[in-house]
C-alpha positions in Angstrom: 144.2 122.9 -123.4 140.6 124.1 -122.4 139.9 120.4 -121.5 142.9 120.3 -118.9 141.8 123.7 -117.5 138.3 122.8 -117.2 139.6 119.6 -115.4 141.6 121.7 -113.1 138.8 124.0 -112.0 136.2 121.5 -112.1 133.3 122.9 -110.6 129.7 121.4 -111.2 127.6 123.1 -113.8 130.3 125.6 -115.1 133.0 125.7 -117.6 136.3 128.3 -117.4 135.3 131.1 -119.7 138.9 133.3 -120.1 141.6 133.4 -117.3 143.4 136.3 -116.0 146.8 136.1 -115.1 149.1 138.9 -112.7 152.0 138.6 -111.6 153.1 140.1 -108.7 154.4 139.3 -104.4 151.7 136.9 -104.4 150.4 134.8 -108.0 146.6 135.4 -108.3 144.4 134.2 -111.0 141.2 134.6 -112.2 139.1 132.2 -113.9 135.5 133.6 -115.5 133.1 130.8 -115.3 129.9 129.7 -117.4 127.0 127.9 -116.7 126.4 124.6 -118.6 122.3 124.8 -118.2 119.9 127.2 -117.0 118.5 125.3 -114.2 118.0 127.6 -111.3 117.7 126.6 -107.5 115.9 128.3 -104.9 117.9 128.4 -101.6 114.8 128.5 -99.5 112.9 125.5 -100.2 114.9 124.0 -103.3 112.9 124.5 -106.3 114.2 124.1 -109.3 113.9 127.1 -111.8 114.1 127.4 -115.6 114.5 131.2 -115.6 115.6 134.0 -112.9 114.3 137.2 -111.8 118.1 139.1 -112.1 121.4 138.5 -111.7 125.0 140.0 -110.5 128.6 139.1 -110.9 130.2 137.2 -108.0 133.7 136.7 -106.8 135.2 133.9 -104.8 138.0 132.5 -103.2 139.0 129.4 -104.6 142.1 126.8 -103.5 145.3 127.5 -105.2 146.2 126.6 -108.5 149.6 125.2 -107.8 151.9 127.6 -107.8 148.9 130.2 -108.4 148.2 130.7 -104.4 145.4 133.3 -104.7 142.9 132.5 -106.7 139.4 132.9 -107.5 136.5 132.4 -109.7 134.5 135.0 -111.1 130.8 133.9 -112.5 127.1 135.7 -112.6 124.9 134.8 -109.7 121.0 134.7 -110.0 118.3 135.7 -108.3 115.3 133.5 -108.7 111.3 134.9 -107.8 110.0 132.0 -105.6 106.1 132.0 -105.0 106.9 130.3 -101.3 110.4 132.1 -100.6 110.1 135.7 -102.3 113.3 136.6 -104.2 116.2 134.8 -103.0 119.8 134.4 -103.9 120.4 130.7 -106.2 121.5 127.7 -104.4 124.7 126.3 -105.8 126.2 122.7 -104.4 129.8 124.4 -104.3 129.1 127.8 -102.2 127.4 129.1 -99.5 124.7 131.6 -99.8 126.2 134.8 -98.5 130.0 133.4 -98.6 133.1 135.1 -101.1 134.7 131.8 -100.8 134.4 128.2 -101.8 133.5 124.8 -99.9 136.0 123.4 -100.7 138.6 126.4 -99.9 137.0 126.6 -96.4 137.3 122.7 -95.8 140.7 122.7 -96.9 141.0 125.2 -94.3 139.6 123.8 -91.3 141.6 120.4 -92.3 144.5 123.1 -92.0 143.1 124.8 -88.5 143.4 120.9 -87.2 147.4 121.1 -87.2 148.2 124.7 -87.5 147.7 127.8 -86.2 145.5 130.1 -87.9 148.0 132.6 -88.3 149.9 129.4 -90.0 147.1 128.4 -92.3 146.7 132.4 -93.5 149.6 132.8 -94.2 150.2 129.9 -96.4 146.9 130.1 -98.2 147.3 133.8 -98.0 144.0 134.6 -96.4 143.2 137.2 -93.9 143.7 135.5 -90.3 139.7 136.8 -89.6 138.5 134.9 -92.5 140.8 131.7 -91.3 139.1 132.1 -87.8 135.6 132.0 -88.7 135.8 129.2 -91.4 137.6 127.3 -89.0 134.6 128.2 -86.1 132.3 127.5 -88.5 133.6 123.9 -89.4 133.7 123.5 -85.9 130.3 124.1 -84.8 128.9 122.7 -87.3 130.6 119.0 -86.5 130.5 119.6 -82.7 126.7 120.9 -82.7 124.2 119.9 -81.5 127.0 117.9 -79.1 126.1 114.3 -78.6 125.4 112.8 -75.4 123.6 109.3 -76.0 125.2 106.9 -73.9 126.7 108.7 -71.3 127.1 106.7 -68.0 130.2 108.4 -65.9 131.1 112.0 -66.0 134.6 113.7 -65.2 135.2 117.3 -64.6 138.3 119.4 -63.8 139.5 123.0 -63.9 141.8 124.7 -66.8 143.4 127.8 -67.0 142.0 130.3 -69.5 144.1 133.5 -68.8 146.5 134.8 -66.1 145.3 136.0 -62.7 143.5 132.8 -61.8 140.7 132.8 -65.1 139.3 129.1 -64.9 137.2 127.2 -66.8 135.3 123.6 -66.3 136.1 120.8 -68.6 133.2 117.9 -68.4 134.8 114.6 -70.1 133.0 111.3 -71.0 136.1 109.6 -68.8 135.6 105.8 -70.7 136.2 107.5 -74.0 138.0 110.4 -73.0 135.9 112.4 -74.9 135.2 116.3 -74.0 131.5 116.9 -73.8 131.7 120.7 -72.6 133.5 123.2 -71.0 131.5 125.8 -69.4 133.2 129.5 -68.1 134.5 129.3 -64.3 134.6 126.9 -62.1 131.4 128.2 -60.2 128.2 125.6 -59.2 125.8 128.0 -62.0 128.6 127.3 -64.5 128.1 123.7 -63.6 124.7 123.7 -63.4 124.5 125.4 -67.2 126.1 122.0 -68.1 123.5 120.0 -66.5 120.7 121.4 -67.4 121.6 121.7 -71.1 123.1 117.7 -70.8 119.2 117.1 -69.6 116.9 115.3 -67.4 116.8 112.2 -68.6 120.6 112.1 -69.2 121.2 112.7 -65.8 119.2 110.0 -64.8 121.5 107.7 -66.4 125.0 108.8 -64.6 126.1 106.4 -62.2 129.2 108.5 -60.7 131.2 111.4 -61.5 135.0 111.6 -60.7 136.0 115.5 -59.4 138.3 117.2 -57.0 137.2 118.5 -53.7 136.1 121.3 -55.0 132.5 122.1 -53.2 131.2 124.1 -56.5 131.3 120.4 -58.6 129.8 118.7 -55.9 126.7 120.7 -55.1 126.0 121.0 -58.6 125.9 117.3 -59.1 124.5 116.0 -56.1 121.3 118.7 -57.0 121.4 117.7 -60.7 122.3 113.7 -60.2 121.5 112.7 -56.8 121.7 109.1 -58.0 125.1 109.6 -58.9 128.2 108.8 -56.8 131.0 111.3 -56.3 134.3 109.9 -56.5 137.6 111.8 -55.3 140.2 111.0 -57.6 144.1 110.1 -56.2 145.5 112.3 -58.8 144.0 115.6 -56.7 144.2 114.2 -53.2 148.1 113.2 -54.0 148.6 116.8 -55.8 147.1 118.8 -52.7 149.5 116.1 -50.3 152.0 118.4 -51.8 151.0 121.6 -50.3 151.0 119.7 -46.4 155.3 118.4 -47.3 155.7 122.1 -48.8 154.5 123.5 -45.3 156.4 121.2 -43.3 159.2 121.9 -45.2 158.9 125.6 -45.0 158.9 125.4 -41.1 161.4 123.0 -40.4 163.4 125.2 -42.9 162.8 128.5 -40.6 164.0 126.3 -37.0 166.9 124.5 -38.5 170.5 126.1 -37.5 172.5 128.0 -40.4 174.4 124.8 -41.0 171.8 122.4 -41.9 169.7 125.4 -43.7 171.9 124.8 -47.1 170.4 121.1 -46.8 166.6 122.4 -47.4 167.9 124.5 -50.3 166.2 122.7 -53.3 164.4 119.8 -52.0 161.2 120.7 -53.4 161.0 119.1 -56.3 162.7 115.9 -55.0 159.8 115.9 -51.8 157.1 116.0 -54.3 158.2 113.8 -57.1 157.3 109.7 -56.9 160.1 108.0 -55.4 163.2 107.0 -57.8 162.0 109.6 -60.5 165.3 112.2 -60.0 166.4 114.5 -62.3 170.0 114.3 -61.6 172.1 111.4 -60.3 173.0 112.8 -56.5 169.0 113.6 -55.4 168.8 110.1 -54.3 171.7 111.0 -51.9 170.4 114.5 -51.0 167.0 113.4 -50.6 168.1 111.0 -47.9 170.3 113.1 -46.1 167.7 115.5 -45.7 164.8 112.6 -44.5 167.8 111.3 -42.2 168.1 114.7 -40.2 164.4 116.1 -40.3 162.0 113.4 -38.7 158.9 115.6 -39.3 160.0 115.6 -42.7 160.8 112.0 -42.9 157.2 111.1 -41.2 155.0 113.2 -44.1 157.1 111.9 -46.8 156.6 108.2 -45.7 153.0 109.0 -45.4 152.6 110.5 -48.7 154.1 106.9 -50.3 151.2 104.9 -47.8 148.6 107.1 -49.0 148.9 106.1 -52.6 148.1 102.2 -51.5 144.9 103.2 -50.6 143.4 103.3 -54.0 145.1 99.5 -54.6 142.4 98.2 -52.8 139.3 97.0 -54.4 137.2 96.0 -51.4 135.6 98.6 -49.7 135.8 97.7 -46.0 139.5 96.6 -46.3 140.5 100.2 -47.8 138.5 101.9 -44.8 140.4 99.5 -42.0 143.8 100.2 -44.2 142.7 104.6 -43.7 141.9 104.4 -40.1 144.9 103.1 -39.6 147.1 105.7 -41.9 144.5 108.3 -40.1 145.8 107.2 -36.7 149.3 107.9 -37.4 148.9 111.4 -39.2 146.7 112.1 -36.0 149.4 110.7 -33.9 152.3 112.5 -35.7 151.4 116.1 -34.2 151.9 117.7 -37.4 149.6 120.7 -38.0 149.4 120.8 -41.5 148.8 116.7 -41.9 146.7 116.3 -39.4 144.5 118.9 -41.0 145.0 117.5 -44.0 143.9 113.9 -42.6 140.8 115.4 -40.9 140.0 116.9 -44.4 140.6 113.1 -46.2 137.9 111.6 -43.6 135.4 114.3 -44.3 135.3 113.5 -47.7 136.0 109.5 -47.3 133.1 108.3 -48.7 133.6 109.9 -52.2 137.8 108.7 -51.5 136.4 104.8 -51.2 134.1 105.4 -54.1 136.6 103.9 -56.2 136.4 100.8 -55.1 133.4 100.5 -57.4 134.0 102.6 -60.4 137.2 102.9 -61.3 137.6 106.4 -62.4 139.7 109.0 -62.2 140.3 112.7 -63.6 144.4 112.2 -64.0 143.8 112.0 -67.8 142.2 115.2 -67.5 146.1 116.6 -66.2 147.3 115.3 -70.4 144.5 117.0 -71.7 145.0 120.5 -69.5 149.1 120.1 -71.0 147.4 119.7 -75.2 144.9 122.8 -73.7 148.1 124.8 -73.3 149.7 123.7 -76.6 146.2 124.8 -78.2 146.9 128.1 -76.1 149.9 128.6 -76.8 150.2 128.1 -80.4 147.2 130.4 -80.4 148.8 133.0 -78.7 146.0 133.2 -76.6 142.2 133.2 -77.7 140.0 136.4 -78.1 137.2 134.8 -78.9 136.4 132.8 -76.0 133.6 130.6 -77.6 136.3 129.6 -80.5 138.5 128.7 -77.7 136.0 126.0 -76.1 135.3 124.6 -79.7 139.0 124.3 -80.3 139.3 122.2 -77.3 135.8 120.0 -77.7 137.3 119.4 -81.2 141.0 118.4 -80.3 139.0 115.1 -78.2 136.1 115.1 -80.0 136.1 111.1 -80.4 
């Protein structure tokens, strides 16, 4: 029987002593432990010790015992007199100095933290959700830290939203591997910049382009950082802010048209902005077209918006400038306020839009990663601690 117990507990260099048993809302044992040797290990420098300057009894967490959920293990801790270190609590291979808990308690949580909430995890291990949050931050930093960047050729970056009332943060992504290096508070060019200059000099060197929106903030920031480096406008972005110009359009021709063809604008949103054949119900196709076949404003920026989307097809760089200035000419042509600004805006910024042609990126990824940033968020229930947050992200596309 002791055999079986001891081969339950099984922790190095002590035997189960006596168990104490209560029964209660909650299980909990107690197993008294006892050391097999009197070998003695300085946590400073790692000296081994035949003898100790004084001791105390400790009590720690433990994983459960089957059906016994809290448990711990209660044993006397030493303190050993070390000529290089002073007096300084015993190292012991299966707890942390200065923790009420085992290693393998707290890496049975983080495992945990990887597919549940931490109000999940606590209360199935019955542990105080505080406790769950810092073993879990911990774990985290302790895999995610120093964070790696050897080999890094192509950056993408993109905004996410932290809180309500428009709280951002930047998300920087190895795009080849999909892997999150950092994400830095705001969206500013200094919150940018913190990136850089802890990713390093000789690591920016080494970037050969960086995929973005239009944003100015990520531009300056890499252009002073990595003025080797081209900046490449993603289609994803430029196709999303298309949007606003056919929700504009729409909103005016809405306002002119007669009380009769009004009800025919009345939800046509969705089915101006999604990719053509993707309808939600079996009639849009028929609505859609009904509306294009009465609005020719509406008709002309639609069309447009399906051209637009060939222009990243090409792969050659003067065919997909001919193929612009010839989409330019007839947004210019169309006499459309909000597209023509929109087209003045595209040939401001062409140079970063025909960057593609040579490196092949693109930040639409980033758009599945924002929707697994919310799930993290939401299962959360929103994150206090704001540094846990970043980790949790970092570590959901850590490879």
């Amino acid at each position: 029987m002791r055999y079986d117990i001891e081969k339950l507990v099984n922790i190095q260099g002590f035997i189960p002593n006596g168990i104490e048993f209560s029964e209660g809302e909650v299980k909990k044992v107690i197993v008294r432990l006892k050391r097999k040797d009197s070998k003695y290990v300085c946590s400073g420098c790692g000296r081994i010790f035949s003898s100790f300057y004084d001791s105390r009894m400790h009590l720690a967490r433990d994983l459960p015992y089957g059906v016994w959920i809290e448990s711990w293990v209660k044993f006397e801790r030493m303190r050993v007199e070390c000529p290089h270190c002073g007096v300084t609590v015993e190292k012991l291979d299966w707890i942390n100095t200065q923790r009420h808990y085992t290693k393998r308690l707290a890496e049975e949580t983080a495992r945990a933290c990887q597919l549940q909430s931490v109000q999940q995890v606590a209360k199935r291990l019955h542990l105080k959700w505080d406790m769950v949050k810092d073993i879990d931050k911990e774990s985290l930093n302790e895999k995610l830290n120093p964070p790696n960047f050897e080999g890094v050729e192509y950056l993408a970056m993109d905004e996410v939203a932290v809180k309500k009332r428009h709280r951002y943060a930047t998300v920087i992504v190895e795009p080849l591997r999909h892997r999150v290096l950092w994400v830095v508070k705001d969206r500013t060019r200094e919150a940018v910049s913190e990136f850089y200059r802890l990713f390093g000099k000789e690591n920016c060197k080494k970037i050969k382009a960086a995929a973005m929106d239009m944003w100015p903030a990520y531009e300056s920031a890499t252009r002073e950082y990595c003025p080797q480096a081209e900046i490449v406008y993603d289609q994803f972005h430029i196709v999303r802010d298309y949007g606003l110009v056919i929700s504009s359009v729409r909103s005016q021709e809405a306002q002119k048209s007669s009380k009769k063809k009004k009800s025919v604008f009345m939800g046509t949103k969705y089915l101006l902005l999604a990719n053509r054949g993707r309808y939600r119900k079996k009639n849009d196709r028929e609505r859609l077209q009904h509306l294009l076949d009465i609005n020719k404003r509406l008709s002309t920026v639609y069309i447009l918006k399906d051209e637009l989307k060939e222009l990243w097809r090409f792969t050659y760089e003067g065919a997909a400038k001919r193929w612009f200035d010839g989409w330019y000419r007839k947004a210019i042509y169309s006499k459309i306020v909000p597209l023509k600004a929109f087209a003045k805006s595209l040939k401001r910024h062409l140079s970063g839009i025909l960057a593609h042609c040579r490196h092949k990126l693109n930040t639409s990824f980033l758009e599945g990663m924002n929707n697994k940033i919310k799930v993290i968020k939401r299962v959360a229930y929103g994150f206090r601690d704001q540094d846990y947050f970043f980790l949790k992200i970092r570590g959901a596309f850590a490879k």
